[in-house]
C-alpha positions in Angstrom: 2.2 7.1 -127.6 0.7 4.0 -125.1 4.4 3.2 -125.0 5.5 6.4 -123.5 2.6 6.9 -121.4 3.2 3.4 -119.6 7.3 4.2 -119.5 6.2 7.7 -117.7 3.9 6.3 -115.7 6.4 3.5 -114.3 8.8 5.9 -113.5 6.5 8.7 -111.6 4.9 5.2 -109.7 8.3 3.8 -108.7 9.9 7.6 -107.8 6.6 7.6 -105.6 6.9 4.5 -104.2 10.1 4.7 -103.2 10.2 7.0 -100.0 7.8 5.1 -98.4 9.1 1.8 -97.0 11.9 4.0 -95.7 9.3 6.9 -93.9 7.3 3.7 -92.4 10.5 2.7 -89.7 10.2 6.7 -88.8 7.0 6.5 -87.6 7.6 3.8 -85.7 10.4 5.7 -84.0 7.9 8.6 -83.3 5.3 6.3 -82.0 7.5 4.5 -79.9 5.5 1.4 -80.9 5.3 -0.8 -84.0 1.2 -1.2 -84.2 -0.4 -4.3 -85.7 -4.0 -4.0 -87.3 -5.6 -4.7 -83.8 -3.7 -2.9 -81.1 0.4 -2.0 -80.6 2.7 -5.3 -80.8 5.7 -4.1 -79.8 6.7 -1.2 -77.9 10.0 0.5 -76.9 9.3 1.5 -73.2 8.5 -2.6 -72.8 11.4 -4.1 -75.0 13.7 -1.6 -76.3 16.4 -3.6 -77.7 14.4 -5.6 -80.3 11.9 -2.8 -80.6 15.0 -0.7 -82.3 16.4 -3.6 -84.0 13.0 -4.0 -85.7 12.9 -0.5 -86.8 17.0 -0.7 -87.7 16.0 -3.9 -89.9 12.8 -2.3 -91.5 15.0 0.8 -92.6 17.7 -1.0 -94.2 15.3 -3.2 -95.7 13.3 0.5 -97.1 16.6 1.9 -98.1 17.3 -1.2 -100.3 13.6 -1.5 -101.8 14.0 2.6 -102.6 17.7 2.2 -104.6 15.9 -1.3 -106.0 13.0 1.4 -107.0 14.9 4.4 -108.3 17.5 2.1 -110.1 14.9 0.9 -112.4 13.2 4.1 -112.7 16.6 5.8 -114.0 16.9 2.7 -115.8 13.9 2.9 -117.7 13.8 6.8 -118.3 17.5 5.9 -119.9 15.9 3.4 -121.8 13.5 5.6 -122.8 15.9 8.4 -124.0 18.0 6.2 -126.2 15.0 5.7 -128.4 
């Protein structure tokens, strides 16, 4: 029963997980700014060309954390169904 409760809960954590490091590059693109904890580091009015290549690098690097995410959720849940 602890068994299935800690397989469940791994795969609803990563599911949830998972959209986020790739919704973080659109708020960015929104803000047109990429904030620190003080104040706005980068903006795109000042320095669009790395400003976007930031963003473009953040949301590969989401999309490959949220198929490294899902791919071990599916994995486990498979896992889990074999039993």
């Amino acid at each position: 029963m602890i068994e299935k409760f800690r397989t469940w809960s791994v795969i609803i954590g990563l599911t949830l997980f998972s959209p986020l490091p790739v919704s973080l590059p659109f708020v960015w693109l929104a803000q047109g700014e990429v904030h620190d904890k003080q104040s706005a580091v980068l903006k795109a009015a000042e320095q669009p060309a790395l400003f976007y290549l930031i963003v473009l690098f953040f949301y590969c690097d989401g999309l490959i954390w949220a198929h490294l995410c899902l791919t071990a959720a599916f994995r486990r849940f498979r896992l889990m169904s074999r039993r």
